[in-house]
PAZAPA-4460 file (N, C-alpha, C; in steps of 0.05 Angstrom, whole numbers, plus 32768, in hexadecimal, padded with zeros to 4 digits):
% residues 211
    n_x    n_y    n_z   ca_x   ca_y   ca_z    c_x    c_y    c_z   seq   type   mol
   8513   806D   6D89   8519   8088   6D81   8500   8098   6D7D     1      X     A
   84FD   80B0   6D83   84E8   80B9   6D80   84E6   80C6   6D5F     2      X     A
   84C7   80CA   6D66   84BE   80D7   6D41   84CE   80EE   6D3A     3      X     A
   84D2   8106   6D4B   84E5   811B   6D3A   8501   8110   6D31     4      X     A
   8512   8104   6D47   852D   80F8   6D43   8532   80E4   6D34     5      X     A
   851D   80D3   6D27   851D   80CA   6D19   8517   80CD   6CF9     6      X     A
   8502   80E4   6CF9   8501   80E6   6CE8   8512   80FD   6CD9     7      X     A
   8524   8114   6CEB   853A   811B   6CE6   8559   8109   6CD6     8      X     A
   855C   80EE   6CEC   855D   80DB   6CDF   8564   80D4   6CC9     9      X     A
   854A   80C7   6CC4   8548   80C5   6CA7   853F   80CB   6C97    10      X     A
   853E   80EC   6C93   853E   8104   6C7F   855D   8108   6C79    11      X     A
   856E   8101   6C81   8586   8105   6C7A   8591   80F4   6C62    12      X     A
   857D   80DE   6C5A   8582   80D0   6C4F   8564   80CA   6C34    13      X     A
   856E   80BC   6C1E   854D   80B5   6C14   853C   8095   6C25    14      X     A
   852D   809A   6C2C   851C   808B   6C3F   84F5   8094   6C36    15      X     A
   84EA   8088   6C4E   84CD   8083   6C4F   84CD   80A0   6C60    16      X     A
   84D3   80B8   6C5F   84C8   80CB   6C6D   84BA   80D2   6C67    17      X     A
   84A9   80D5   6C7A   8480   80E1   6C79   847A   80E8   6C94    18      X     A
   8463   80F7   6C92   8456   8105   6CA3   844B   80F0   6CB6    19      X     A
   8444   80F7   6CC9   8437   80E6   6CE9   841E   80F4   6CE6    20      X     A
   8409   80E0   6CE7   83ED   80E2   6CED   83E3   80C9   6D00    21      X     A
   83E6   80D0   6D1C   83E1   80C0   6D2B   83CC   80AD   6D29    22      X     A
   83BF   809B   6D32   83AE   808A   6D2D   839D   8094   6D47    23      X     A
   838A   809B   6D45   837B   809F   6D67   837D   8084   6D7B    24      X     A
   8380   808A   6D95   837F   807C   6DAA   836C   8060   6DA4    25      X     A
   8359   8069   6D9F   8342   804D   6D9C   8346   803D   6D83    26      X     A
   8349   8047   6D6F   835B   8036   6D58   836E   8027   6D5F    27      X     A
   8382   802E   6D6F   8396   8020   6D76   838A   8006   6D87    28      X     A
   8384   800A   6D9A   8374   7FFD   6DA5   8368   7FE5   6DA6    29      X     A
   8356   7FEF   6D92   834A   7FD4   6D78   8358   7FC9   6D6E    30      X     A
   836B   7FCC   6D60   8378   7FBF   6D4C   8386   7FA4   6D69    31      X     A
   8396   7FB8   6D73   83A9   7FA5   6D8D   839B   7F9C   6DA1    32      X     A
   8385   7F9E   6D95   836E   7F8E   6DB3   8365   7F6F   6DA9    33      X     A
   8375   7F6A   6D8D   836D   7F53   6D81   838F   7F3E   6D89    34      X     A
   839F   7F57   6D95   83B9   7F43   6D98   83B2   7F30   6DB4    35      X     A
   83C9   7F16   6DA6   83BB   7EFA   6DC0   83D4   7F00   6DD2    36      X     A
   83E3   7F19   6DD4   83FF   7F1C   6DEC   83FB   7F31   6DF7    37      X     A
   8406   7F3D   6E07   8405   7F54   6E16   8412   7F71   6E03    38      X     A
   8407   7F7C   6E0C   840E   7F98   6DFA   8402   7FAB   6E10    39      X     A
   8413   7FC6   6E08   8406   7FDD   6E16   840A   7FF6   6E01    40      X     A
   83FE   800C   6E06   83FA   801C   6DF8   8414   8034   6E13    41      X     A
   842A   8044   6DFA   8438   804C   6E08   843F   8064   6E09    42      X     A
   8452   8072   6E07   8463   808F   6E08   8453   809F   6E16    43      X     A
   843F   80BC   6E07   843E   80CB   6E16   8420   80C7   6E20    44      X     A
   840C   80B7   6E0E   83EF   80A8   6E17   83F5   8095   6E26    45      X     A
   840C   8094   6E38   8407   807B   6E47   8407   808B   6E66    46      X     A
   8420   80A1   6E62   8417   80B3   6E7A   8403   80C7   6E84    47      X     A
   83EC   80C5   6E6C   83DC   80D4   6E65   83C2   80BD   6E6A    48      X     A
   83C5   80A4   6E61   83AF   8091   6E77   83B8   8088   6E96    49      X     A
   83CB   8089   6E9F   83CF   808A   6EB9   83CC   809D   6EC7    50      X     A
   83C6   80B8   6EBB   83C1   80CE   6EC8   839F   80DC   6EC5    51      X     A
   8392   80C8   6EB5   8378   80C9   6EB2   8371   80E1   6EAA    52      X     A
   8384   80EC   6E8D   8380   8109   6E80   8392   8110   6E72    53      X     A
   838B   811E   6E5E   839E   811D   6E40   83A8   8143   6E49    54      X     A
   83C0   8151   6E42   83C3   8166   6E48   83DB   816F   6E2E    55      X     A
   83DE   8160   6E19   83F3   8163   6E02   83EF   8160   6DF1    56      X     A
   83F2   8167   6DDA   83EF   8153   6DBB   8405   813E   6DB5    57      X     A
   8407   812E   6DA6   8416   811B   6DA3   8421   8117   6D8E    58      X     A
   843B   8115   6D83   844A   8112   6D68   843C   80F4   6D64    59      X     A
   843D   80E8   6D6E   8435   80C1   6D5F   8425   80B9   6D7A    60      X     A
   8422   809E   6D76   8414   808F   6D8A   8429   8071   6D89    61      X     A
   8427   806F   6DA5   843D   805E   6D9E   8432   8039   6DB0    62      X     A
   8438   8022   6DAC   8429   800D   6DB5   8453   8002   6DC8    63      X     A
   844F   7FF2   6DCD   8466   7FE2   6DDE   8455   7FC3   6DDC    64      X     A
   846E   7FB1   6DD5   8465   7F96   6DD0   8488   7F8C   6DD6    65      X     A
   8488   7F76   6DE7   84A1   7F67   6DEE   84A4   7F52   6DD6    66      X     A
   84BE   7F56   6DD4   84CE   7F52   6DBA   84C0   7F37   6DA2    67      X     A
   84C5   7F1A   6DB9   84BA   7F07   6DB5   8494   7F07   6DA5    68      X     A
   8489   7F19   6DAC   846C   7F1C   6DA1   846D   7F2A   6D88    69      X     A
   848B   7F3A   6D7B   8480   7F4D   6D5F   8478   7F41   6D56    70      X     A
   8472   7F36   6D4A   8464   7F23   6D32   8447   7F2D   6D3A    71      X     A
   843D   7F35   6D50   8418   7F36   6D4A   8415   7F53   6D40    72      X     A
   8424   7F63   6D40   8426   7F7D   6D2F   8421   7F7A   6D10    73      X     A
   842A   7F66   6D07   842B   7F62   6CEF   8412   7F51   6CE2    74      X     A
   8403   7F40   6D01   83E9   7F2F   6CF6   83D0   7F4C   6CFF    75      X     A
   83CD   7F5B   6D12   83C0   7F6A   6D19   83C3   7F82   6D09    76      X     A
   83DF   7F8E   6CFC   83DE   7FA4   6CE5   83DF   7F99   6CCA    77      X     A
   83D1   7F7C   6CD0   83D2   7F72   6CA7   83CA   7F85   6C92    78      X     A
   83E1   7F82   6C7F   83D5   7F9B   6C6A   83E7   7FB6   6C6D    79      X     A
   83E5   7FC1   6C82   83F7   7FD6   6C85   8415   7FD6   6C7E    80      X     A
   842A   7FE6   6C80   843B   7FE6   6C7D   8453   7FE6   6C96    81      X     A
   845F   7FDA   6C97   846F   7FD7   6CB2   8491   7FD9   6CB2    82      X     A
   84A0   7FF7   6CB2   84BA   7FF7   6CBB   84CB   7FF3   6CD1    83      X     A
   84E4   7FF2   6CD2   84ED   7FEA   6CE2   84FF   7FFE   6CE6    84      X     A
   850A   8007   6CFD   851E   801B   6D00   8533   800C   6D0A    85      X     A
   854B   800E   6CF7   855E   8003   6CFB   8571   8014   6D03    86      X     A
   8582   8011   6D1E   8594   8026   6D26   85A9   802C   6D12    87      X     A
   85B4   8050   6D15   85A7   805F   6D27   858E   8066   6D1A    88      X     A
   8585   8063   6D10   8567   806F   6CFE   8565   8075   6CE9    89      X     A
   8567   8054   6CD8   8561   8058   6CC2   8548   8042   6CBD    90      X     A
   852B   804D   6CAD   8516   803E   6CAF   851F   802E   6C93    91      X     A
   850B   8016   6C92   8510   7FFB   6C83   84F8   7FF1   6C84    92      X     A
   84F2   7FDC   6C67   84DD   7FCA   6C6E   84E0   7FB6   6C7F    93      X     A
   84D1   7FB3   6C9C   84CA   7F97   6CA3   84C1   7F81   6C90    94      X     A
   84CE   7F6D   6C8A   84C9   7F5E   6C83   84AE   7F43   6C87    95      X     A
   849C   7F36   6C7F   8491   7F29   6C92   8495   7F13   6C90    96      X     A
   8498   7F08   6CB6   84A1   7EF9   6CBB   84C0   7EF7   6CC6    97      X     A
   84C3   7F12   6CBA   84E4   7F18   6CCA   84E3   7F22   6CEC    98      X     A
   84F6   7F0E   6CF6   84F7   7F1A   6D15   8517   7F24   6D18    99      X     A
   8501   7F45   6D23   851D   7F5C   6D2E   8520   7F55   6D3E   100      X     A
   8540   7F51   6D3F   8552   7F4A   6D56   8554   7F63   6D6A   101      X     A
   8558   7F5D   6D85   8565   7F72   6D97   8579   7F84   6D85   102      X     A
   856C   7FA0   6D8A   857C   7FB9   6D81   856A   7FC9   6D73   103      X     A
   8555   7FB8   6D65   8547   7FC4   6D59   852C   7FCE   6D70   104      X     A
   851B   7FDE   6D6B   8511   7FE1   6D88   84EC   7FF7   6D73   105      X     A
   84F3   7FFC   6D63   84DD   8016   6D58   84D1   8001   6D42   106      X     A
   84B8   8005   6D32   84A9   8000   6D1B   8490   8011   6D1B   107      X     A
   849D   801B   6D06   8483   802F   6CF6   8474   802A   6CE6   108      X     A
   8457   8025   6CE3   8441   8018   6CDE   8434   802C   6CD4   109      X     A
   8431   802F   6CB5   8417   8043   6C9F   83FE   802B   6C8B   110      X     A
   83EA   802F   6C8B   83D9   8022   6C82   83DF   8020   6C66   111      X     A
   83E7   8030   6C53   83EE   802F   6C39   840A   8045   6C36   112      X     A
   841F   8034   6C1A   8431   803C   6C1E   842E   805E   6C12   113      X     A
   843E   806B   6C1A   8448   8087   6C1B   8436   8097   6C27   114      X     A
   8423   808B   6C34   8410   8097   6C45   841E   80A7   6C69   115      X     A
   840C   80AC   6C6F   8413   80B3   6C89   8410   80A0   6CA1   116      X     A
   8436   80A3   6CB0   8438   8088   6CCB   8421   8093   6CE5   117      X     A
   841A   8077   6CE5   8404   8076   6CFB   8407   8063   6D11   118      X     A
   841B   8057   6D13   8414   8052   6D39   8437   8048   6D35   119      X     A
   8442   804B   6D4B   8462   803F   6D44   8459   802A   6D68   120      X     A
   846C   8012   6D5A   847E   7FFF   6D69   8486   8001   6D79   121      X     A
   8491   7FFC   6D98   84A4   7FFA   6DA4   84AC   7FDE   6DAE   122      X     A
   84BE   7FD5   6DA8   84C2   7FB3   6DB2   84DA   7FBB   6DCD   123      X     A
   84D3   7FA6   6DDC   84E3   7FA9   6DEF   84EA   7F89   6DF8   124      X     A
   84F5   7F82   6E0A   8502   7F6A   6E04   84F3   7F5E   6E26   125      X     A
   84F5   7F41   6E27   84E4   7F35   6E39   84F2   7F19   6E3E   126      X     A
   84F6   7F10   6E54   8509   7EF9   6E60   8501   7EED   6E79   127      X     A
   84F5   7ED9   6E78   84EC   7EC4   6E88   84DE   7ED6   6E9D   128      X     A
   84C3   7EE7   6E92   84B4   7EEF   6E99   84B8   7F10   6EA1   129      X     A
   84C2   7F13   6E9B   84D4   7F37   6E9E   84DB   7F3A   6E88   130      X     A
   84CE   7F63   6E90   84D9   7F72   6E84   84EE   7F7B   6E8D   131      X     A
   8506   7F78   6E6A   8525   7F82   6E73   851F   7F9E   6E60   132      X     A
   8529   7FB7   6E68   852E   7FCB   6E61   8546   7FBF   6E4A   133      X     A
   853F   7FD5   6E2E   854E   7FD6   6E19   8567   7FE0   6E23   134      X     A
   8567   7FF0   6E2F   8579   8008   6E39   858F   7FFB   6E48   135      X     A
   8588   7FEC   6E60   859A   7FDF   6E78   8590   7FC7   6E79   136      X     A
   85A0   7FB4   6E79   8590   7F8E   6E86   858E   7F98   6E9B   137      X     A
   8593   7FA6   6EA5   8592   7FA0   6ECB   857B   7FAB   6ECF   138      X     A
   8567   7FB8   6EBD   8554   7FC6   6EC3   853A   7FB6   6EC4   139      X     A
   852D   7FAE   6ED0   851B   7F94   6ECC   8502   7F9E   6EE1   140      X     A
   84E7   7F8B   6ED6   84D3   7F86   6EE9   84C4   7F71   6EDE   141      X     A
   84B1   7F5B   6EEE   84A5   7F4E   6EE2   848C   7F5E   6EC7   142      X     A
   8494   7F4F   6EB7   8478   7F55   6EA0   8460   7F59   6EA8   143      X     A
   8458   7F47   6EB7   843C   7F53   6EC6   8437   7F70   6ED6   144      X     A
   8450   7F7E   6EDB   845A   7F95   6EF1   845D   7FB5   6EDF   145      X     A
   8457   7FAD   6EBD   8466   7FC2   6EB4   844A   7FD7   6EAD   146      X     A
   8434   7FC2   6EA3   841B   7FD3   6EA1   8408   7FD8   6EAC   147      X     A
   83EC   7FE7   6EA3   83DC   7FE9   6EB1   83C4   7FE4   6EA7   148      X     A
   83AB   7FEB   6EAA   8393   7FEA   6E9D   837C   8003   6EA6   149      X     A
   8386   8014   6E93   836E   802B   6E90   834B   8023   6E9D   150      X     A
   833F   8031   6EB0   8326   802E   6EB1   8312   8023   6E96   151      X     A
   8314   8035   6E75   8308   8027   6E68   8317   8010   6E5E   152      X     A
   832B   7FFD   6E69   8332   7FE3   6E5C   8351   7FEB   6E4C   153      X     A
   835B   7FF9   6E4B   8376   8004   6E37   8390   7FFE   6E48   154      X     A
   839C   7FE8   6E40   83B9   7FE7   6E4D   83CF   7FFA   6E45   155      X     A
   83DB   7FFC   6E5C   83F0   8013   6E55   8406   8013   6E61   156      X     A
   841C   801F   6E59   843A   8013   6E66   843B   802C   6E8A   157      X     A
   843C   8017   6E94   8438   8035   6EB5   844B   8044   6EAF   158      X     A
   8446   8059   6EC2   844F   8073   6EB9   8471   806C   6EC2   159      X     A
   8477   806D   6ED2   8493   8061   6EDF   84A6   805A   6ECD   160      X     A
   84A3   8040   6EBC   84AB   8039   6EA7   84B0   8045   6E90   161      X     A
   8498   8056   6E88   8499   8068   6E6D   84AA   8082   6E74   162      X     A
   84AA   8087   6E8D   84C1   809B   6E97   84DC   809C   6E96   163      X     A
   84DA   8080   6E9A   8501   8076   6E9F   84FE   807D   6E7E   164      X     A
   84FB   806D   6E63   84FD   807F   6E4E   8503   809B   6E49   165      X     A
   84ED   80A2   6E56   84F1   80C4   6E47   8506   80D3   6E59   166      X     A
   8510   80C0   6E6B   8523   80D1   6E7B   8544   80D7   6E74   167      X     A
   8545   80C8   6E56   855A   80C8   6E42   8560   80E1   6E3E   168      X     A
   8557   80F0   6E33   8558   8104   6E32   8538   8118   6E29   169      X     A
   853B   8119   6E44   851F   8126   6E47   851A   8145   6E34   170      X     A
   8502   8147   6E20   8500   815F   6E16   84E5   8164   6E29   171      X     A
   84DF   8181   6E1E   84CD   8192   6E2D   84AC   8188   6E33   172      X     A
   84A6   8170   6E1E   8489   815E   6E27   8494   814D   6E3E   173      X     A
   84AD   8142   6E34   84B3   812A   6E4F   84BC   8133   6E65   174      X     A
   84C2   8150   6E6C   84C3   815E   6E8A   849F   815B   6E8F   175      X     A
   8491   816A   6E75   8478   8171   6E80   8466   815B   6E84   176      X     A
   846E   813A   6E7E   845E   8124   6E86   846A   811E   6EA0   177      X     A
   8482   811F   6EA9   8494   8117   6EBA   8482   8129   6ED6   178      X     A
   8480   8145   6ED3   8474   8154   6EE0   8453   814D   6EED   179      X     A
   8448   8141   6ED7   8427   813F   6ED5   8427   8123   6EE3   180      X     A
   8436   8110   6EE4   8432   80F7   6EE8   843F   80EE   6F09   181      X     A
   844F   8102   6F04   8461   8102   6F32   8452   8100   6F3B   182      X     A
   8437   810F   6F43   842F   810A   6F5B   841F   80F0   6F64   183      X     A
   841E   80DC   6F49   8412   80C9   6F44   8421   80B2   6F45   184      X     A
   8433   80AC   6F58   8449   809B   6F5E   844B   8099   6F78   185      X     A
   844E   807F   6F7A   8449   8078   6F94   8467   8075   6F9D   186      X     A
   8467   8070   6FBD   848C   8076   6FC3   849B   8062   6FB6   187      X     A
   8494   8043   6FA9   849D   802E   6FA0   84A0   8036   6F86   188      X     A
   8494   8042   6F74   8498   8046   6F59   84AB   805A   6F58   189      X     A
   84A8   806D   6F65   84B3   8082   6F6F   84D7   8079   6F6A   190      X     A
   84DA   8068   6F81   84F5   805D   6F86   8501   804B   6F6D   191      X     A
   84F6   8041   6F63   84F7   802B   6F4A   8504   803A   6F35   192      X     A
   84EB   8058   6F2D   84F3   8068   6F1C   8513   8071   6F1D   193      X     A
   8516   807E   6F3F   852E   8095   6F41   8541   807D   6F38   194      X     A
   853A   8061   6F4A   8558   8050   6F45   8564   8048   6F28   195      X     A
   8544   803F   6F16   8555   8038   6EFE   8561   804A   6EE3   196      X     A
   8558   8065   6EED   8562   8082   6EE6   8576   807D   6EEC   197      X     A
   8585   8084   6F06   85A3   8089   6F0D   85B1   8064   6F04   198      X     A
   85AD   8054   6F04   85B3   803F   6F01   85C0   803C   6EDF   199      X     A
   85A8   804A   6ECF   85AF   8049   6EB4   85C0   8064   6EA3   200      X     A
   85B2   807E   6EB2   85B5   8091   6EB1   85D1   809E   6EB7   201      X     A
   85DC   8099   6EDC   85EA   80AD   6EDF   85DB   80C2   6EE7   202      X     A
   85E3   80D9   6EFA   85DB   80EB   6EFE   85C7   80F8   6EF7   203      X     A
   85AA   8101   6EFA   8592   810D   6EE9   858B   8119   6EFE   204      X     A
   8575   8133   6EF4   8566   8141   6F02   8548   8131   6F17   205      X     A
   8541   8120   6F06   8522   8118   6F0D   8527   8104   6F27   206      X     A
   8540   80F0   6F31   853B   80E2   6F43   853A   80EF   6F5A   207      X     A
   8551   8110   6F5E   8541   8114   6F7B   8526   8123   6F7A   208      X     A
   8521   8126   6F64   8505   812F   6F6A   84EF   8113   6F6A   209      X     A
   84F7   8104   6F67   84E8   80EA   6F73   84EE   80DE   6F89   210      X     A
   8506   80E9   6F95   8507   80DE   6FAF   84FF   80F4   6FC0   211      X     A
***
């Protein structure tokens, strides 16, 4: 879920609501450059290192780690504080040592409590070497296939992938990454994208403009 909808959310209720103070890019970095699994750095910095240029500000910063690995979130943010968004969006303490089952999918990470959230979670789920989309099983590619590696060293979820997300319901940054990042698709990503859109989706604007 994203930071406004969530934290709409759970302002409806008494919870951990606080302000977002992103963690800069290279912080993040460091910290998850000590994890021994794959990770990428995701949402709108991930179409923003595949496109080799930043053109937005950013509500949060967001990391992607397949399901089976959370636990190094919790040895690499030792100390910090770590929730869990439990559908439809209500935040909770992670426990440590507790493993979120499929459904749960967000964790929001502040260095001290009632401070400001600084890098959120995305877990996504992983099966005999593939990635399965939260969204659809049928939506798949090998794990090795989903990221990339920035010129200075920074993995990141390719743009293709981070698209099929925002193509949920696209607001006005995710037309304008969707826009910035087309011409940077090759006809195979291209096709991958339009199919697992209409496949999950149903009818949308963006696949014929990718075909």
């Amino acid at each position: 879920m994203s930071v406004p909808r969530l934290l709409a959310a759970a302002g409806a209720r008494s919870g951990p609501v606080a302000r977002w103070d992103p963690a800069p890019l290279r912080e993040v970095v460091g910290l998850f450059g000590r994890a021994g699994c794959p990770w990428w750095i995701a949402g709108g910095h991930a179409v923003e290192l595949a496109a080799g240029r930043a053109w937005r500000p950013h509500d949060d910063i967001d990391v992607l780690l397949l399901r089976d690995d959370q636990h190094v979130v919790q040895e690499v943010l030792a100390g910090w504080e770590w929730w869990a968004a439990d559908p439809p969006g209500s935040l909770r303490p992670w426990r440590a040592g507790e493993y979120l089952r499929p459904g749960v999918h967000d964790v929001w990470c502040r260095p001290a409590p009632g401070g400001s959230w600084r890098i959120q979670v995305m877990l996504d789920e992983g099966r005999d070497g593939q990635w399965v989309s939260r969204r659809d099983d049928g939506v798949r590619l090998p794990v090795a296939e989903i990221g990339a590696v920035s010129p200075d060293g920074i993995p990141y979820l390719r743009p293709e992938v981070q698209l099929y997300y925002k193509a949920k319901e696209p607001r006005p940054k995710d037309e304008q990454d969707f826009d910035a990042v087309l011409p940077l698709l090759d006809p195979g990503r291209r096709a991958w994208l339009a199919d697992a859109i209409t496949r999950t989706l149903g009818p949308h604007p963006w696949p014929g403009r990718l075909r």
